[in-house]
C-alpha positions in Angstrom: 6.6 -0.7 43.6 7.0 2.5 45.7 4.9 5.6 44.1 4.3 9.2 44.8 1.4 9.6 47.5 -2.1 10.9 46.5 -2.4 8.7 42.9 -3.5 11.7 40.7 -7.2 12.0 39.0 -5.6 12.4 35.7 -2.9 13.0 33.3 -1.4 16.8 32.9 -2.9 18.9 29.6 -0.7 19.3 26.9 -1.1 23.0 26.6 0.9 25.6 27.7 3.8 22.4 27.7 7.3 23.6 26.8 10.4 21.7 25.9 12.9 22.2 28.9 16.5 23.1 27.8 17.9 20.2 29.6 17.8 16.7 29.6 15.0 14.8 32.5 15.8 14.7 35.9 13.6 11.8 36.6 12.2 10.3 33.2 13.6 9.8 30.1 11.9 9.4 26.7 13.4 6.9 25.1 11.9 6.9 21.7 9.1 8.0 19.3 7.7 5.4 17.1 6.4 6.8 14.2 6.5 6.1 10.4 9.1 8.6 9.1 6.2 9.5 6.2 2.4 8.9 6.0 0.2 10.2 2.8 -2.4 13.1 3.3 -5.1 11.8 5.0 -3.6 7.9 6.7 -3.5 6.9 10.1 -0.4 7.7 11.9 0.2 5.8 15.0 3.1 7.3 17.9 4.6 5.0 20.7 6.1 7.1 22.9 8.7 5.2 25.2 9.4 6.7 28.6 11.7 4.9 31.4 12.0 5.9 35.0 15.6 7.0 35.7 14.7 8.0 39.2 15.7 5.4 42.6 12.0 4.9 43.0 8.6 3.9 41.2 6.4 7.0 40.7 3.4 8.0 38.3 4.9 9.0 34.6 2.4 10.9 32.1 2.9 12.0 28.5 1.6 14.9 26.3 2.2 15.1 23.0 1.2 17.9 19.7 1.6 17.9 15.6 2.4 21.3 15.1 0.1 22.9 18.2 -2.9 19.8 17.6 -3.2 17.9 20.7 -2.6 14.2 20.3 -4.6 11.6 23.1 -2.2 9.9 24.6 -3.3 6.2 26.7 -2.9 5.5 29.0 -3.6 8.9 30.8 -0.7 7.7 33.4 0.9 4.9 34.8 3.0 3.9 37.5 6.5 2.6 36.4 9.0 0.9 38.3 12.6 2.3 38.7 14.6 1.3 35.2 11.5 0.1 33.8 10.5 1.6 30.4 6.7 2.6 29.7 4.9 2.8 26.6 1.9 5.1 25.7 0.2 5.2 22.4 -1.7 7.8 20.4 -2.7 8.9 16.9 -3.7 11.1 14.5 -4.5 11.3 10.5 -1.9 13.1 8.6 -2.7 16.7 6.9 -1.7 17.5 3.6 1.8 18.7 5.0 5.0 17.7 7.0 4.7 17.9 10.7 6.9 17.6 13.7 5.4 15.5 16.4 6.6 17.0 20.0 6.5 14.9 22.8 6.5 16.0 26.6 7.3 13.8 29.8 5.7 14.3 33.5 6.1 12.9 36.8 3.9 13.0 40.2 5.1 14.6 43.0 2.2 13.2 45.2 0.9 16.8 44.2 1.3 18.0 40.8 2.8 17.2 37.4 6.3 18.2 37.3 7.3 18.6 33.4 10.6 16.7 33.1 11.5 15.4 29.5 10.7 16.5 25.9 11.3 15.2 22.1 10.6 15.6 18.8 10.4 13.1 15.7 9.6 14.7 11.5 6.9 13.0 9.9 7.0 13.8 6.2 4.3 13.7 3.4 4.4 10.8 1.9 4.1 10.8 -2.2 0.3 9.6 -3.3 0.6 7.4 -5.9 -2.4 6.8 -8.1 -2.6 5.3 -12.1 -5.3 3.4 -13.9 -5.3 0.5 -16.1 -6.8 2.5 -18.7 -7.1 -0.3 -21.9 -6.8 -3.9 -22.1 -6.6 -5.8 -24.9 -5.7 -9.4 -26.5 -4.4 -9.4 -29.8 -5.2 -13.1 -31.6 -3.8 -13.7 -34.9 -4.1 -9.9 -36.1 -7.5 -9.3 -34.5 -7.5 -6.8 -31.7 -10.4 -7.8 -28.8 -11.1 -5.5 -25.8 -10.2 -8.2 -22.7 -12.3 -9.7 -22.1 -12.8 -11.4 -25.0 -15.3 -13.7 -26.3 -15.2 -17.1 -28.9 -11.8 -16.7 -29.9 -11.2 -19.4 -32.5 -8.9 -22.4 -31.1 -5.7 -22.0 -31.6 -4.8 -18.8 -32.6 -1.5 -17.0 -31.0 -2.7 -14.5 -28.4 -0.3 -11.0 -27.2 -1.5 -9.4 -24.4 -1.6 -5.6 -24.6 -2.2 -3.4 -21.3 -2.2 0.5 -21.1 -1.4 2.4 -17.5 -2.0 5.8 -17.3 -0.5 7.8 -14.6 -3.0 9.6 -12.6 -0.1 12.0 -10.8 0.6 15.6 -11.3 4.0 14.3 -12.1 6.5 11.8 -14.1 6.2 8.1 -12.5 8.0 5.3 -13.9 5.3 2.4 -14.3 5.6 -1.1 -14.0 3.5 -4.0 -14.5 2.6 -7.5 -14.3 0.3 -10.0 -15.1 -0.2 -13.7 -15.6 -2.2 -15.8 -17.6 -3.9 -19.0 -16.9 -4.9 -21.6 -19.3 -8.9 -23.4 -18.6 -6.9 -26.1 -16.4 -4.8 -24.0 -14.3 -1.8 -23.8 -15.5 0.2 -20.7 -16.3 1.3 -20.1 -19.4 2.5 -16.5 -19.2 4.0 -14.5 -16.7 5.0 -11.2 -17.8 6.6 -8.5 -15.8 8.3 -4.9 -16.4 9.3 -1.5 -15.7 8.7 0.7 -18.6 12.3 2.3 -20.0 12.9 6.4 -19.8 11.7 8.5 -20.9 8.6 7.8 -18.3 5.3 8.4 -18.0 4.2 12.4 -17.6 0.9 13.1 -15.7 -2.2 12.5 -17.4 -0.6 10.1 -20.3 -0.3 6.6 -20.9 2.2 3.5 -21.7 1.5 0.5 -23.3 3.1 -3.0 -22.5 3.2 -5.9 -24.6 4.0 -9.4 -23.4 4.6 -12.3 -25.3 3.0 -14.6 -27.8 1.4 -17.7 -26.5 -1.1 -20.4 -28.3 -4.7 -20.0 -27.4 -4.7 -24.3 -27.5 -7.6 -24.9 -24.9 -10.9 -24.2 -25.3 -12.9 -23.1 -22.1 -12.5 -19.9 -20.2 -8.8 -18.3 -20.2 -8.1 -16.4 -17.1 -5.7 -13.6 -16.3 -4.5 -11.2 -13.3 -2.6 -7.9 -14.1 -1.1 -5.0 -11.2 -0.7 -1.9 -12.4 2.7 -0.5 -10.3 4.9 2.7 -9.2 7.7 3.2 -7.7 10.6 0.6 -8.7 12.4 0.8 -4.9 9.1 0.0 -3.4 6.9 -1.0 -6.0 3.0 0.0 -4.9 0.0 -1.1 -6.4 -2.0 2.1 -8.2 -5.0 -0.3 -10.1 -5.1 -4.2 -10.8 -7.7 -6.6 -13.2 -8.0 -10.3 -11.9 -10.9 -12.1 -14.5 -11.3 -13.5 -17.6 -8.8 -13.4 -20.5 -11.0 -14.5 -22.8 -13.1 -17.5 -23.5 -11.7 -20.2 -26.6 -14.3 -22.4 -28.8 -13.8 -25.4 -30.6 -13.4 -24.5 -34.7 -16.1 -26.7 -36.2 -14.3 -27.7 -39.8 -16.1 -29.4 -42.8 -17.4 -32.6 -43.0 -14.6 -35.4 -43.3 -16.4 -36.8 -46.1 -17.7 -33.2 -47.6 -15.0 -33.0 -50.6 -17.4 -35.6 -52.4 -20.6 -35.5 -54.7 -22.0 -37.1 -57.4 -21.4 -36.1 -60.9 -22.9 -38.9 -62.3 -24.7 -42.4 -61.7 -25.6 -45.5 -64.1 -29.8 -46.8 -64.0 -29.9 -50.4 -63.0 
C-alpha cells in the first residue's frame, strides 16, 4: 500500500470541524451505524464507514460530535488502501433528549489533516418503559391466596389472577404471560394476552385472569409470569418465576369410621 510520507503522531481534533458544502475529494463516508433510538441513559455505539476514493493508499482519520460533545473515535487513524472501506468505532450514553450525531472525515497530506467528508445520522429518545407486577393471586375453589400459596387441599380448581400496573407517565397497553407447571414438569397452563382498550393510564392497574385448571398433584406447583408493553415489540417491564403454590394430600376419615357399637350380648 502506498501512503502519505511522514505517518502522523495522531488523529485531527474534532473541534473547530465544519461540514464542507461539497461532497469528499478523497474519502467518502459511507455510512453511520447507529440505533435510530436509544433510552435516556443506554449505550450508544457509532461505526463510522469511510472508503478511500483517491488512486492511492493514504492515512484516513475521523471526528465525530452529539450536538457539540466530542465522541472518541478508534482507531485514532489508519492507513486504507485505494477502494478499500475503513471502519472506526466510538460511543457515547444517550441524554435525556434527541441528538444528531455529525461525523467528519480527514486525510494526510504527509503534513496535515486535510478535512474532506462530513455526515450526519438522528438518534431519537427512545420511550422508557417501566410496569410492576403489583398483585398475584391463585384463586382455589372460592378461596383467594396471595401466590405463593401454601397447603392447598388436593384437588381443588385453581384461576390464576395477576395485576400490572403501569409505572409510565402515560397510557400503555399491557400484556402478559405466564405458565404453569404441575410437581412433575408438565405444563398445564399457558396463558397469554394483551389487555383490550381502553388501556392502562399511568399509575393504575389491570388485572388478568387465566383459566381454570385442577390442582390434582400434590408437591410444589411452579409458575413463570412476564409482565409486557408495547404489542409491535413487546418488552419486558417486571416478571415472577417461583412457586405457584404447594398441594397436600386431604387426609379423609377412617374407612371403617362410620361404625360403633350400640350394643353387645355377655357371654
Amino acid at each position: 500500500m502506498e501512503t502519505a510520507m511522514n505517518p502522523p503522531q495522531a488523529g485531527p481534533k474534532v473541534l473547530g470541524a465544519k461540514a464542507p458544502l461539497a461532497a469528499g475529494a478523497w474519502t467518502s463516508i459511507v455510512s453511520i451505524i447507529a440505533p435510530a433510538e436509544a433510552a435516556p441513559g443506554q449505550l450508544v455505539n457509532v461505526e463510522v464507514r469511510v472508503k478511500n476514493i483517491g488512486d492511492y493508499g493514504f492515512y484516513i482519520a475521523v471526528t465525530a460530535q452529539y450536538d457539540g460533545v466530542d465522541i472518541s473515535m478508534s482507531p485514532d487513524y489508519a492507513g486504507v488502501d485505494p477502494g478499500a472501506t475503513y471502519s472506526f468505532y466510538g460511543s457515547f450514553t444517550m441524554p435525556s433528549y434527541a441528538v444528531t450525531i455529525s461525523v467528519w472525515s480527514f486525510f494526510w497530506d504527509g503534513t496535515s489533516w486535510i478535512q474532506d467528508d462530513s455526515a450526519t445520522k438522528n438518534v431519537a429518545v427512545a420511550e422508557v418503559y417501566k410496569g410492576t407486577i403489583s398483585r398475584m393471586e391463585l384463586e382455589h375453589d372460592g378461596t383467594y391466596d396471595n401466590i405463593p400459596a401454601y397447603d392447598l387441599p388436593q384437588n381443588e380448581r385453581g384461576l390464576v389472577h395477576i395485576t400490572g400496573r403501569n409505572d409510565t407517565a402515560k397510557t400503555q397497553r399491557m400484556g402478559i404471560d405466564w405458565t404453569v407447571k404441575n410437581p412433575q414438569g408438565a405444563i398445564v397452563e399457558h396463558y397469554s394476552a394483551w389487555e383490550a382498550w381502553p388501556y392502562t393510564g399511568a399509575g393504575d392497574e389491570h388485572e388478568f385472569i387465566g383459566g381454570r385448571f385442577t390442582l390434582d398433584k400434590t408437591g410444589t406447583w411452579k409458575i413463570s409470569v412476564d409482565l409486557l408493553m408495547n404489542p409491535s415489540a413487546p418488552q419486558i417491564v417486571d416478571s415472577y418465576s417461583g412457586t405457584l403454590c404447594t398441594v397436600k394430600v386431604v387426609v379423609g376419615p377412617p374407612e371403617f369410621g362410620g361404625f360403633g357399637i350400640k350394643d353387645y350380648n355377655k357371654v
